[in-house]
N, CA, C and O of each residue as an XYZ file, in Angstrom:
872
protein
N       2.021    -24.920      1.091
C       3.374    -24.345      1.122
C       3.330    -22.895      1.607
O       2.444    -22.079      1.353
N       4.439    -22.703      2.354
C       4.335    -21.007      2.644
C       4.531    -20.155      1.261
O       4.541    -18.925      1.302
N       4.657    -20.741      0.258
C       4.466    -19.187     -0.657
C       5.031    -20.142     -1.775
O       6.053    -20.827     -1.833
N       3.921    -19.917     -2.690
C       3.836    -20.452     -4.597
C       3.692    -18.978     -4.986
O       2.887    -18.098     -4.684
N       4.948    -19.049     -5.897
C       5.125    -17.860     -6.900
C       4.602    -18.318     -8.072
O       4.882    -19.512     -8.183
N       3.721    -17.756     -9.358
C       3.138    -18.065    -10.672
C       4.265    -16.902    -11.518
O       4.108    -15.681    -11.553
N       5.225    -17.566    -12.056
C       6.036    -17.048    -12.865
C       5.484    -16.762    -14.649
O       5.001    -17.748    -15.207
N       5.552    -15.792    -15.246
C       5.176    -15.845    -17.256
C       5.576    -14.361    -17.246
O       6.085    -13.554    -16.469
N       5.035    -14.411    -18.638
C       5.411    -13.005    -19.082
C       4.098    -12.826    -19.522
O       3.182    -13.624    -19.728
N       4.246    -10.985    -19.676
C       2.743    -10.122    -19.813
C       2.750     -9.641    -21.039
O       3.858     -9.792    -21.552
N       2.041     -9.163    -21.675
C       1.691     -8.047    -22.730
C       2.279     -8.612    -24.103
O       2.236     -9.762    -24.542
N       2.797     -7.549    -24.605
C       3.251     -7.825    -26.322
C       4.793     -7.959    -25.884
O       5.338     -8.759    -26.645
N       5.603     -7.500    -25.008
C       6.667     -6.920    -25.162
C       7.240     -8.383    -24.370
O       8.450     -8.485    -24.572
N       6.801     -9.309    -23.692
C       6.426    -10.473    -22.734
C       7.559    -10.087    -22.057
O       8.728    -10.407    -22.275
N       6.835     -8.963    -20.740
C       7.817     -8.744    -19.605
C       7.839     -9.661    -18.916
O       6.756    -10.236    -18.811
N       8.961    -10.215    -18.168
C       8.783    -11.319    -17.184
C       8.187    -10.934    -16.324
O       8.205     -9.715    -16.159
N       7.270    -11.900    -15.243
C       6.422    -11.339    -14.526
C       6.343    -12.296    -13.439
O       6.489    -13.424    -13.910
N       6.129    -12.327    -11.852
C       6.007    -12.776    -11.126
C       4.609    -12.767    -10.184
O       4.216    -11.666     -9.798
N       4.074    -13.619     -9.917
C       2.734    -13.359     -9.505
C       2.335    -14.159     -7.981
O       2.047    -15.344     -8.150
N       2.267    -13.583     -6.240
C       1.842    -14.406     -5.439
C       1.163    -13.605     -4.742
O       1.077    -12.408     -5.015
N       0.423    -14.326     -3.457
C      -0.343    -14.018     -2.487
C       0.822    -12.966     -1.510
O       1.997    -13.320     -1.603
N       0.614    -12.065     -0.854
C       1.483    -11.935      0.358
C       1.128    -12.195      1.585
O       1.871    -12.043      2.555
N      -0.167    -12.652      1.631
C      -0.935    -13.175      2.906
C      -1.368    -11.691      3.895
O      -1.308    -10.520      3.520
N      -1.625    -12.005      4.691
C      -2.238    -10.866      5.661
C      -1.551    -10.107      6.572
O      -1.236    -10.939      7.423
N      -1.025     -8.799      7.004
C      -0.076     -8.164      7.845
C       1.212     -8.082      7.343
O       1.645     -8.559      6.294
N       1.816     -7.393      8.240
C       3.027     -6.352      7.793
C       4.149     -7.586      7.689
O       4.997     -7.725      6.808
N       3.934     -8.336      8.704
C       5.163     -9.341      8.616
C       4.994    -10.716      7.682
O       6.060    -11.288      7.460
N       3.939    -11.251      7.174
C       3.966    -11.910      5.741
C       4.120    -11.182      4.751
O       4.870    -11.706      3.928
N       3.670    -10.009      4.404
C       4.261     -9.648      3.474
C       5.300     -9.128      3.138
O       5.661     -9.161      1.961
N       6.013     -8.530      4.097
C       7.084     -8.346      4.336
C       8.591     -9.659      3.956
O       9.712     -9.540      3.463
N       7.911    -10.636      4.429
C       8.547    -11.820      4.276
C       8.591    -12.006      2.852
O       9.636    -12.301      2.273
N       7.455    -11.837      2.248
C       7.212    -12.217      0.872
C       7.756    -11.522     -0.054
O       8.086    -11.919     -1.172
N       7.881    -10.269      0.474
C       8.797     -9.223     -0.702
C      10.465     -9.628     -0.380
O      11.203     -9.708     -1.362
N      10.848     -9.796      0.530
C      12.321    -10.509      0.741
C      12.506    -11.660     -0.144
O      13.499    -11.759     -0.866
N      11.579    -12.524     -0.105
C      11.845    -13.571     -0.684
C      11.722    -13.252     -2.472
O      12.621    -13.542     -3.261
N      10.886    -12.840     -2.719
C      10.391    -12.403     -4.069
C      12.332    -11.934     -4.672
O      13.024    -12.360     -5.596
N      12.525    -11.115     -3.808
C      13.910     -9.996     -4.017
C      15.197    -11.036     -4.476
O      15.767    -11.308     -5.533
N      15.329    -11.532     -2.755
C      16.286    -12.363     -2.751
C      16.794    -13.542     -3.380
O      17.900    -13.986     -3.689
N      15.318    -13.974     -3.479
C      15.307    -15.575     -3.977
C      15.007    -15.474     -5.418
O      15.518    -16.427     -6.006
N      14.329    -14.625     -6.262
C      13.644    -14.609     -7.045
C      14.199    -13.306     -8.478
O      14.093    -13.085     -9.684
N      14.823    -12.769     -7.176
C      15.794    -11.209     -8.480
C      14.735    -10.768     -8.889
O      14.697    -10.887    -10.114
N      13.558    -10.169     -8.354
C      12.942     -9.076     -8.887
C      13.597     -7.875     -8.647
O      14.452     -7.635     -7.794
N      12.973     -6.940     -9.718
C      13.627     -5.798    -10.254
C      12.617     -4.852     -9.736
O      13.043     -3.805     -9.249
N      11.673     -5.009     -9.759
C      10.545     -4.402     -8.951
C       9.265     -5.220     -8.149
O       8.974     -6.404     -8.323
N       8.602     -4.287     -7.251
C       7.625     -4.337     -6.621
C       5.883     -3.891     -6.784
O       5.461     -2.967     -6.088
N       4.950     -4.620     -7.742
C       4.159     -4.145     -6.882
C       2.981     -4.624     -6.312
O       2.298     -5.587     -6.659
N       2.795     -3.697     -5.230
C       1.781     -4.453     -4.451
C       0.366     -3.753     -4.401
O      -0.065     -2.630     -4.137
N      -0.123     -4.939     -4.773
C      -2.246     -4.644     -5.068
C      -2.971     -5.049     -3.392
O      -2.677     -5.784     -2.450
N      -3.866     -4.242     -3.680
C      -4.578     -5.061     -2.409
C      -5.642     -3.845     -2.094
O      -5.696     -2.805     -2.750
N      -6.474     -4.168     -0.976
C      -7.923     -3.259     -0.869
C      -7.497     -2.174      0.203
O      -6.571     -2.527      0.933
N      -7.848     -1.327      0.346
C      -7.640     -0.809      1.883
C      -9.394     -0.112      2.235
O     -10.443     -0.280      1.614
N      -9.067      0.749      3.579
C     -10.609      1.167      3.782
C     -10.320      2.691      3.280
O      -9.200      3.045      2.912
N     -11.270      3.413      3.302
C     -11.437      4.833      2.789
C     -11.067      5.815      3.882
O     -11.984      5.701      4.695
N     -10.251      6.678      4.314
C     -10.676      7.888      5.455
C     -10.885      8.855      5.035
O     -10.515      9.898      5.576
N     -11.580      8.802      3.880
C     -11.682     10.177      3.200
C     -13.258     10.380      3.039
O     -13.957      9.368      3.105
N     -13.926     11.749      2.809
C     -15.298     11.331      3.104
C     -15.978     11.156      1.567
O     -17.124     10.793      1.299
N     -14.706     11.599      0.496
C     -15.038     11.248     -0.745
C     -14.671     10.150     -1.793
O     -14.803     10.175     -3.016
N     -14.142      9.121     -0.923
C     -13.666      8.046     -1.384
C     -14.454      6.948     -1.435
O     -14.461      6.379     -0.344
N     -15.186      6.365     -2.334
C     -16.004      5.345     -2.393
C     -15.566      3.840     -2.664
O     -14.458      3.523     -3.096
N     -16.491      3.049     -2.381
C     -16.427      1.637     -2.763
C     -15.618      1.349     -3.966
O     -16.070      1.920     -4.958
N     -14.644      0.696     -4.166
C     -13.992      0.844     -5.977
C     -13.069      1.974     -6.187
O     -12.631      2.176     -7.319
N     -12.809      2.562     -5.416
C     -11.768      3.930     -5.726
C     -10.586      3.369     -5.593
O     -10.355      2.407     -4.861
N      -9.342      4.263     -6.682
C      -8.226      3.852     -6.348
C      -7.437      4.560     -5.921
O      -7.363      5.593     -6.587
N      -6.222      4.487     -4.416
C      -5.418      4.899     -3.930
C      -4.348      4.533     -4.649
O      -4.286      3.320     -4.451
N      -3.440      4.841     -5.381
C      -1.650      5.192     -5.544
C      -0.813      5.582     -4.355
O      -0.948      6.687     -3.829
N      -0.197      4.944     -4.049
C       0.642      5.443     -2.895
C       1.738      6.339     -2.969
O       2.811      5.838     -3.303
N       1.710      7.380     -2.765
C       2.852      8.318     -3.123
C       3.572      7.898     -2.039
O       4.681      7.477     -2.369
N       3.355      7.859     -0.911
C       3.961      7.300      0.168
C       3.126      6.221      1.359
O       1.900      6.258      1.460
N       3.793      5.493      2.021
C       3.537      4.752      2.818
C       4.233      5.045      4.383
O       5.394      5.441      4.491
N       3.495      4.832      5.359
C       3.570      5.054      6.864
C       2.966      3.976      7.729
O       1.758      3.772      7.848
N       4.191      3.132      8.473
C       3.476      2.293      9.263
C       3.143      3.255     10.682
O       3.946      4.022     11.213
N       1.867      3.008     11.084
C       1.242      4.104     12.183
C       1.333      3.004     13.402
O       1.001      3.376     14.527
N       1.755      1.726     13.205
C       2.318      0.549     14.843
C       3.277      1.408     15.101
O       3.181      1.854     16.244
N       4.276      1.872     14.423
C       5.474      2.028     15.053
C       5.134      3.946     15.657
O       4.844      5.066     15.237
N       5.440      3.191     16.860
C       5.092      4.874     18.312
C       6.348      4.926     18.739
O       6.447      4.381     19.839
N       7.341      5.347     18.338
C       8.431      5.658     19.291
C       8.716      7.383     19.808
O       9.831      7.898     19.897
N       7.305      8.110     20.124
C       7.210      9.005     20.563
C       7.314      9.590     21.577
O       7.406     10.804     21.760
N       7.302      8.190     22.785
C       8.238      8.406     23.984
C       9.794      8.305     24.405
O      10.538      8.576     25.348
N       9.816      7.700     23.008
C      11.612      7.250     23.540
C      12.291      8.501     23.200
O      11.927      9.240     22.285
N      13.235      8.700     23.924
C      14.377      9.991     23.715
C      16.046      9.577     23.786
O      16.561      9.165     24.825
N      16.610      9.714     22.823
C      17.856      9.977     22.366
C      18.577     10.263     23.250
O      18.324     11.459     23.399
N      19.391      9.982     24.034
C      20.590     10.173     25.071
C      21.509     11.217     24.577
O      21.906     12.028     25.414
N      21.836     11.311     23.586
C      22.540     12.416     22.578
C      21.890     13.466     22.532
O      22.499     14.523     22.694
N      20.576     13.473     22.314
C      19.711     14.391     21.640
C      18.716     14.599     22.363
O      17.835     14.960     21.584
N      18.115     14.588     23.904
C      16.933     14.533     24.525
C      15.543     16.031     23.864
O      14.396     16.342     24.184
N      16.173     16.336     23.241
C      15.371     16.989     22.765
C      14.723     17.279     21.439
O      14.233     18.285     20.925
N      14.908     15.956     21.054
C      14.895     15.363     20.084
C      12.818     14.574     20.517
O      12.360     14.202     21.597
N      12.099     14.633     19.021
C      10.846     14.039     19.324
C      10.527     13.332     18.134
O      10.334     13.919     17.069
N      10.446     11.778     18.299
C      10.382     11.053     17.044
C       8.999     11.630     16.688
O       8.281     12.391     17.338
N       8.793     10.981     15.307
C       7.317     10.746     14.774
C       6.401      9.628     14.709
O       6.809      8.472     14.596
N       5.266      9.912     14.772
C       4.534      8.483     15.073
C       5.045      7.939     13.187
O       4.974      8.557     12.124
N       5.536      6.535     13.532
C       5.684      6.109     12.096
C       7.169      6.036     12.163
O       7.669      5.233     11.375
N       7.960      6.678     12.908
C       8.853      6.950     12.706
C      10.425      5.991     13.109
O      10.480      6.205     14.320
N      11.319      5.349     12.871
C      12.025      4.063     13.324
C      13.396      4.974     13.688
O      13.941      5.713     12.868
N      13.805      4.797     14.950
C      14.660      5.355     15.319
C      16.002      5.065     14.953
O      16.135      4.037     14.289
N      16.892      5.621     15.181
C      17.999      5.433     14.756
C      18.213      5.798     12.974
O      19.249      5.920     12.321
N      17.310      5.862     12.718
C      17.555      5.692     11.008
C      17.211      6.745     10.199
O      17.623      7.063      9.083
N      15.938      7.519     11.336
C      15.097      8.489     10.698
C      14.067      8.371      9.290
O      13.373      9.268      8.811
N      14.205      7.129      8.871
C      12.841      6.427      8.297
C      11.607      6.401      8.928
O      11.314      5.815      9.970
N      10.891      7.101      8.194
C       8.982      7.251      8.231
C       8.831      6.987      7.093
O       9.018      5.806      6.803
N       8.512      7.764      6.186
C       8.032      7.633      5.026
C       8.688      7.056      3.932
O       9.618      7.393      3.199
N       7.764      5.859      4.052
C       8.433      4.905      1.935
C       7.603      5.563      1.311
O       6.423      5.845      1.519
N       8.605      5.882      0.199
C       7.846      6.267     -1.478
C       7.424      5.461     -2.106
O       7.477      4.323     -1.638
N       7.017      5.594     -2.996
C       6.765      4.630     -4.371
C       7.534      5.304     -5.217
O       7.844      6.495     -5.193
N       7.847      4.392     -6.034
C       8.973      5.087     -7.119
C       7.774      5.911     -7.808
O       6.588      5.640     -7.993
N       8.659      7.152     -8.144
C       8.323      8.195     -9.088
C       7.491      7.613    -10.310
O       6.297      7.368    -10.483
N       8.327      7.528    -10.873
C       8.245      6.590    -12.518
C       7.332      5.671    -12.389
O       6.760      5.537    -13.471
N       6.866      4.887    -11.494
C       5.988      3.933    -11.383
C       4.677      4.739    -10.978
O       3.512      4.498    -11.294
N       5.084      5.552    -10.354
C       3.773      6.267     -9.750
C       3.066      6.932    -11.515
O       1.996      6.572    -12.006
N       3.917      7.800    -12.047
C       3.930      8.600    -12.833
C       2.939      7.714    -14.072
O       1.985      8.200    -14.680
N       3.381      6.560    -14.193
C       2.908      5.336    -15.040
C       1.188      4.868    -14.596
O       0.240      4.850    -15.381
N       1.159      4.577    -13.377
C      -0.369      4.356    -12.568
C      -0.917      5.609    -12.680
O      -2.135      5.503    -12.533
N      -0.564      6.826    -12.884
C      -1.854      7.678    -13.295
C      -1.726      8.102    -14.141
O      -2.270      9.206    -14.120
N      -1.321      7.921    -14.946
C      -1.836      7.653    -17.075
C      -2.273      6.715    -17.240
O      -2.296      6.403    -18.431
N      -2.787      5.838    -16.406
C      -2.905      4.179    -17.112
C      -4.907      4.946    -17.842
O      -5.664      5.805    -17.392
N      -4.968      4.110    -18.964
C      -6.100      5.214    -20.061
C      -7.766      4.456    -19.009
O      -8.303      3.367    -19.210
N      -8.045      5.200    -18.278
C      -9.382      4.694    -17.607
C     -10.320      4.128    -18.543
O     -10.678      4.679    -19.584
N     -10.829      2.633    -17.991
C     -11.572      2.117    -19.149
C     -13.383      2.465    -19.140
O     -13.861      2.668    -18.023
N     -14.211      2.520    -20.186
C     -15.330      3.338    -20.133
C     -16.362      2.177    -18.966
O     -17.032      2.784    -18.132
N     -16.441      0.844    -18.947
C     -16.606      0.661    -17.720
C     -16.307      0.767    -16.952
O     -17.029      0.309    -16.066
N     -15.185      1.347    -16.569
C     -15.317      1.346    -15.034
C     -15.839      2.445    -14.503
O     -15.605      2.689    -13.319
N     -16.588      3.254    -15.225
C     -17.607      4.443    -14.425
C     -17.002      5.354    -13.819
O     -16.071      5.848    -14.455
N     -17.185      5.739    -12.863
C     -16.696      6.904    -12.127
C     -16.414      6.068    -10.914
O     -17.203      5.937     -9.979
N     -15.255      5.523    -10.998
C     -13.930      4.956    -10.537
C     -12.739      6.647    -10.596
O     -12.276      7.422    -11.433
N     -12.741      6.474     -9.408
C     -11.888      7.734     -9.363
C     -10.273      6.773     -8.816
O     -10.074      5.752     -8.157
N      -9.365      7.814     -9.544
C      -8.121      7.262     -9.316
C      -7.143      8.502     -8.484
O      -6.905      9.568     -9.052
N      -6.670      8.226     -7.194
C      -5.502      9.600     -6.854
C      -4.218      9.128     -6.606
O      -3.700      8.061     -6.937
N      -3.675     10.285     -5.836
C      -2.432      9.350     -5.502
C      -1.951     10.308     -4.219
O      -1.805     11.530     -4.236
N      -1.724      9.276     -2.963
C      -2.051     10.035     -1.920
C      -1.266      8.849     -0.361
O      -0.838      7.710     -0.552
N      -1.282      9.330      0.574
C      -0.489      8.787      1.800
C      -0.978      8.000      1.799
O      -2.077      8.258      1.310
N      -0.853      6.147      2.292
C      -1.235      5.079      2.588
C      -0.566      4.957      4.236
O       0.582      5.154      4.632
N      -1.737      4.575      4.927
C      -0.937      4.320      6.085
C      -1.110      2.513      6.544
O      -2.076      1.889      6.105
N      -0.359      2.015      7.196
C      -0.157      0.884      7.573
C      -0.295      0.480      8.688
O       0.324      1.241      9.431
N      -1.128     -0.907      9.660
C      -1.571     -1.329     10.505
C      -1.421     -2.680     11.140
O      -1.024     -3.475     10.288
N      -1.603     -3.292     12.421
C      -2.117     -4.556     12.148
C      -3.357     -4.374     12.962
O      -3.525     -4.697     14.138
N      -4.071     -3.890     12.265
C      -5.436     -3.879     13.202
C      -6.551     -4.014     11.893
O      -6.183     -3.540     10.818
N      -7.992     -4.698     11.983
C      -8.548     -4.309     11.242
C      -9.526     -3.487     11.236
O     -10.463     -3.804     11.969
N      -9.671     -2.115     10.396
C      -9.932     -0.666     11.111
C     -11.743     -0.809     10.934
O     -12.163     -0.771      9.778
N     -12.660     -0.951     11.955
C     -13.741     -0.689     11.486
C     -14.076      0.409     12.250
O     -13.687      0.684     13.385
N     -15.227      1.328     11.151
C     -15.459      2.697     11.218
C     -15.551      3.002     12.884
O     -14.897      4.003     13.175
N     -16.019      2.551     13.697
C     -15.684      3.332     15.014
C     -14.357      3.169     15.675
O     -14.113      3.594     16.804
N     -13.317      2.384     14.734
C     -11.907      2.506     15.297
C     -11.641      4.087     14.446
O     -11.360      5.133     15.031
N     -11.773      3.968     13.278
C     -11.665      5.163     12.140
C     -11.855      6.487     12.680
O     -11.107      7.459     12.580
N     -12.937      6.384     13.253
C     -12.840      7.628     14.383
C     -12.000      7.646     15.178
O     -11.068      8.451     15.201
N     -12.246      6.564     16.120
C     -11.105      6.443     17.798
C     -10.010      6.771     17.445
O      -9.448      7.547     18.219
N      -9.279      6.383     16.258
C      -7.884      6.673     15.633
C      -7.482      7.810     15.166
O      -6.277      7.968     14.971
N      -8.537      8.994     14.847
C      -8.340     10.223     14.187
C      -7.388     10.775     15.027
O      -6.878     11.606     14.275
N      -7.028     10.832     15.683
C      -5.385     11.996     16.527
C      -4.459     11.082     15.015
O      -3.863     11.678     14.118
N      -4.602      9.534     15.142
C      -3.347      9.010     14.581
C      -3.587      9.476     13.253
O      -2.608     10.105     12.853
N      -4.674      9.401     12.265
C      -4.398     10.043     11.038
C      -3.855     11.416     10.812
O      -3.119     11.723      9.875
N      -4.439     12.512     12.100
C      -3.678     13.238     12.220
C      -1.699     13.185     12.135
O      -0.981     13.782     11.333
N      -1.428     12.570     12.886
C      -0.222     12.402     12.828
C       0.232     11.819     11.999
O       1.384     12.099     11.666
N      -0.422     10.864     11.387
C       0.407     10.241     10.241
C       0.670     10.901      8.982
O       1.382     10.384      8.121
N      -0.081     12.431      8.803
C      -0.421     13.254      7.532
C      -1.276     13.063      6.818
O      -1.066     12.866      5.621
N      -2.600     13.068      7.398
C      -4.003     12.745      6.765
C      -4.051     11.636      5.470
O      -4.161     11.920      4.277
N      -3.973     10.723      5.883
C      -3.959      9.778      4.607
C      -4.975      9.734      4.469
O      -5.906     10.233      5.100
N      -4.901      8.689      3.011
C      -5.997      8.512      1.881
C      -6.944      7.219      2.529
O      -8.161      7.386      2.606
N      -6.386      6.051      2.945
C      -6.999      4.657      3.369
C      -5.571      4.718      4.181
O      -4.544      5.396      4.178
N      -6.309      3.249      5.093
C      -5.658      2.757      5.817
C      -5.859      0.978      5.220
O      -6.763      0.455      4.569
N      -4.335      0.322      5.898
C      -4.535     -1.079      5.339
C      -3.776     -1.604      6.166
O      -3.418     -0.922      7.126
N      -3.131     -3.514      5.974
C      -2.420     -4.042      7.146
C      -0.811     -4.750      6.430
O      -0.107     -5.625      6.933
N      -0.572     -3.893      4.928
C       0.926     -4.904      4.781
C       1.404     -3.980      4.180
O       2.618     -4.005      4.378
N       0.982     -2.733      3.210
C       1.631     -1.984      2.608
C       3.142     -1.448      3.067
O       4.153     -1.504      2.367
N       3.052     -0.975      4.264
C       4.296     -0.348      4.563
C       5.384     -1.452      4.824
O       6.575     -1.251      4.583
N       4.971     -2.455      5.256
C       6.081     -3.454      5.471
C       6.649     -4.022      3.809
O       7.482     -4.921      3.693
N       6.241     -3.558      3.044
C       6.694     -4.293      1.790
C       7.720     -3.073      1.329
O       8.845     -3.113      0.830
N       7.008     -2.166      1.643
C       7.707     -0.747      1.075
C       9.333     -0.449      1.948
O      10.407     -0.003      1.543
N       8.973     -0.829      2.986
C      10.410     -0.720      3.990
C      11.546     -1.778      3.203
O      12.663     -1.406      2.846
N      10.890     -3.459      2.981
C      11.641     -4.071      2.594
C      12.472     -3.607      1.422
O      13.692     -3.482      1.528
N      11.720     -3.313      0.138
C      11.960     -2.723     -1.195
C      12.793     -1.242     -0.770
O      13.789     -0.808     -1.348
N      12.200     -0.713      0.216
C      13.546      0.545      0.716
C      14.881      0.000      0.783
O      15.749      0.202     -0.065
N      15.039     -0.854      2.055
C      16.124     -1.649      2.570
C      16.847     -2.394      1.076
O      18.017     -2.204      0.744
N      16.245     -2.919      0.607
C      17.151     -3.604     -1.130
C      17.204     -2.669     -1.782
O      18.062     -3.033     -2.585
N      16.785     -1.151     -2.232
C      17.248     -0.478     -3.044
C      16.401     -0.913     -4.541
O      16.861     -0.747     -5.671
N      14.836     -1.603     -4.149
C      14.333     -2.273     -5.164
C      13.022     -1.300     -5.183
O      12.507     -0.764     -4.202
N      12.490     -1.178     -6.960
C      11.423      0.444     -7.237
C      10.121     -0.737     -6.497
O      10.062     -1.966     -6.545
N       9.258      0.225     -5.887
C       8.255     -0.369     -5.258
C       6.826      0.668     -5.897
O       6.913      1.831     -6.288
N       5.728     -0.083     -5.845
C       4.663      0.974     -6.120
C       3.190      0.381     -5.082
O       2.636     -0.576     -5.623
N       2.836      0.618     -4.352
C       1.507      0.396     -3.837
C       0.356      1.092     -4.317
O       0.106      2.298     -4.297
N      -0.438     -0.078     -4.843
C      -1.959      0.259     -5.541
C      -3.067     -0.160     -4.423
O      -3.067     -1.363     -4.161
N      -3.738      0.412     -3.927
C      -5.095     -0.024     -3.358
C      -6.768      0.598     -3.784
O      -7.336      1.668     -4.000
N      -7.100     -1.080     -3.718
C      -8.527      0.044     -3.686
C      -9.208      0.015     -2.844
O      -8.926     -0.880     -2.048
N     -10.389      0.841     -2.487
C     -11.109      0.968     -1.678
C     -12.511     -0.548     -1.165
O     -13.148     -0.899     -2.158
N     -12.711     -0.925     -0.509
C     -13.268     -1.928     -0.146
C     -13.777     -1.419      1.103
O     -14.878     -1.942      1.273
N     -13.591     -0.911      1.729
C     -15.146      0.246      2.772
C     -14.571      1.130      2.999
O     -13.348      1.269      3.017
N     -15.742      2.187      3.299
C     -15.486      3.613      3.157
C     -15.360      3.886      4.561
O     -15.435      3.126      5.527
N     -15.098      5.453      4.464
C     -15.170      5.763      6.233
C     -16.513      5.849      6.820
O     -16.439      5.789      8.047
N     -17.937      5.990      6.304
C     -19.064      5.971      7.360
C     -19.222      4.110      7.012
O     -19.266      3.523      8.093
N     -19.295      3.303      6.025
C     -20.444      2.273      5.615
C     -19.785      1.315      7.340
O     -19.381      1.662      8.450
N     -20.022      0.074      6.627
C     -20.041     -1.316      7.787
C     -18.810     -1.923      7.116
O     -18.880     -2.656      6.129
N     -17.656     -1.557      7.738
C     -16.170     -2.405      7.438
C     -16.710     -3.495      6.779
O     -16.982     -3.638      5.587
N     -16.866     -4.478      8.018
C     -16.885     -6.112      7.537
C     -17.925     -5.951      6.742
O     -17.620     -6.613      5.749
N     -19.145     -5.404      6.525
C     -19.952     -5.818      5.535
C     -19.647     -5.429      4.423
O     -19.967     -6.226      3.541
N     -19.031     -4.298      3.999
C     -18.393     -3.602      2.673
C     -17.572     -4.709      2.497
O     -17.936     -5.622      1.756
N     -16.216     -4.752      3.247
C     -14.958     -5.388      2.938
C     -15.632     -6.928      2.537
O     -15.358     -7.178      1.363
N     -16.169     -7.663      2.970
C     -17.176     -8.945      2.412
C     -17.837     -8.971      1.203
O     -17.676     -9.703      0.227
N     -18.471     -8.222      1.374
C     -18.994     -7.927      0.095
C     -18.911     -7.210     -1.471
O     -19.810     -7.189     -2.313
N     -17.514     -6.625     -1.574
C     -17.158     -5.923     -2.032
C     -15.321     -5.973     -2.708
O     -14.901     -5.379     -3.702
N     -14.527     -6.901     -1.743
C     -13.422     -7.090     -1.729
C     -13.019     -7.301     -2.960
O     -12.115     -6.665     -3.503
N     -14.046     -8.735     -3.768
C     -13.026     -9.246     -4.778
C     -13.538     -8.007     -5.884
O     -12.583     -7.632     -6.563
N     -14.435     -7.511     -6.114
C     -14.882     -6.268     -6.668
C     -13.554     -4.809     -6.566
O     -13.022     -4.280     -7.542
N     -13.471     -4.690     -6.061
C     -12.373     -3.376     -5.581
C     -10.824     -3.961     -5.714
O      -9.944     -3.106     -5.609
N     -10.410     -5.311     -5.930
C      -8.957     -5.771     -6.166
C      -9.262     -6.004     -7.788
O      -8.303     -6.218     -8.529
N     -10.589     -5.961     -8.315
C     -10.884     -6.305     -9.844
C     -10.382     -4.980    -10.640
O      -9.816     -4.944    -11.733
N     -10.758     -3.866     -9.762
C     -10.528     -2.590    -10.337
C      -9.376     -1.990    -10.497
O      -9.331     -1.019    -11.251
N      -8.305     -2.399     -9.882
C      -7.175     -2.058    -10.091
C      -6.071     -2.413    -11.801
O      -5.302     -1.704    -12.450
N      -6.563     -3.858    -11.950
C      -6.295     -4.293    -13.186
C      -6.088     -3.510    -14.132
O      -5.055     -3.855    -14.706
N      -6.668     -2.392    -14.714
C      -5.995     -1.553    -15.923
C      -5.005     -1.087    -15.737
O      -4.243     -0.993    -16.699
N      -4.453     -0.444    -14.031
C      -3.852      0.141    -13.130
C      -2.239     -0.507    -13.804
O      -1.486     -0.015    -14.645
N      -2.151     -1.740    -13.048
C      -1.501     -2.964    -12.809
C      -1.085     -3.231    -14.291
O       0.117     -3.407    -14.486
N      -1.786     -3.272    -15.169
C      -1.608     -4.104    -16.759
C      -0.795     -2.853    -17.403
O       0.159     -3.100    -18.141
N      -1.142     -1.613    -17.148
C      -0.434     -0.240    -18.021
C       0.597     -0.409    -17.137
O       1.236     -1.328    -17.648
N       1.075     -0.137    -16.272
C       2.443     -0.336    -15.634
C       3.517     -1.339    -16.247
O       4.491     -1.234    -16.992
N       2.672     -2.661    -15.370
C       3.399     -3.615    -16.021
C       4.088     -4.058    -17.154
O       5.140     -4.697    -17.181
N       3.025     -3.446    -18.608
C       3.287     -3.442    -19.907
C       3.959     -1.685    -20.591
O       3.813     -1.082    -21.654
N       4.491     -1.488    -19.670
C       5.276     -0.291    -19.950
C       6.709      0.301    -19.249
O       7.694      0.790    -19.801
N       6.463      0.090    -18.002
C       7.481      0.170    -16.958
C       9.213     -0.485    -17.524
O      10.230     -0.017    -17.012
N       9.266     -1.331    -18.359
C      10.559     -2.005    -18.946
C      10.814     -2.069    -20.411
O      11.837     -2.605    -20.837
């Protein structure tokens, strides 16, 4: 089926809770948060998932909070405004609307970094910082080739391939959104060999993240 939702409730307080895949890229998941919204009356958003590191202190298992999200496909840096020719979009930036940057709700954000770090998880570092968005999958000599674009996008934390499309949707409904990622390769290691080896490890770590929210947020 294109998309099984796992519906229950969480914690002591048994928040209702909705649970699916969003599949890969901006436009399944994108799809999936519409549907979640529309079909389903969620009240919120959030979305887990791995991204890579561009930071040179961000390791295997680290967690990104998204204070904001930036899809870096969208270039409308050549187009010019007939009204306004002197006018210069931003990379990220959707014309007509002046949308670049999705937030994460405040309050949700505010919630993911109090969540009480557990004594295993070591030195698991947690921030909260720009997520940018792709459909490419970034391995370290794209990570370089791409540096003008992190430049422009406002030095983000990781890069990934659905975040911003979920965040636009949850913009567009007026629904609180929060993006959690963790790290699954860094900026020097071997993409595919980190991200392989490491994936279901770095979506494991988010869980305290995810469970303090969830069991507090309502």
């Amino acid at each position: 089926p294109y998309l099984t939702v796992t519906m229950g409730t969480f914690g002591a307080a048994q928040v209702p809770v909705m649970f699916c895949a969003a599949g890969v890229g901006m436009v399944s998941a994108a799809s999936v948060a519409t549907t979640l919204i529309t079909q389903f009356h969620a009240d919120a958003v959030i979305f887990t998932g791995v991204a890579g590191g561009l930071k040179d202190d961000l390791k295997i298992g680290d967690i990104v909070i998204a204070k904001d999200v930036v899809n870096y496909d969208m270039d409308c840096t050549n187009f010019f405004l007939p009204w306004n020719p002197e006018y210069r979009h931003k990379r990220g930036e959707f014309p007509f609307t002046g949308l670049r940057e999705f937030h994460s709700d405040p309050k949700l954000v505010e919630l993911a970094l109090s969540a009480p770090h557990p004594a295993e998880m070591g030195d698991v570092s947690l921030r909260c910082g720009r997520i940018v968005t792709g459909s490419e999958f970034v391995t370290v000599q794209r990570k370089e080739a791409l540096a003008s674009v992190w430049t422009e996008t406002g030095d983000p934390e990781a890069v990934e391939m659905e975040c911003a499309g979920v965040a636009h949707v949850c913009h567009m409904f007026q629904v609180p959104f929060l993006g959690l990622r963790s790290i699954s390769d860094t900026k020097s290691g071997d993409a595919n060999e980190d991200f392989n080896a490491f994936c279901a490890l770095a979506a494991d770590n988010l869980w305290f993240v995810i469970s303090h929210v969830a069991e507090n947020a309502w």
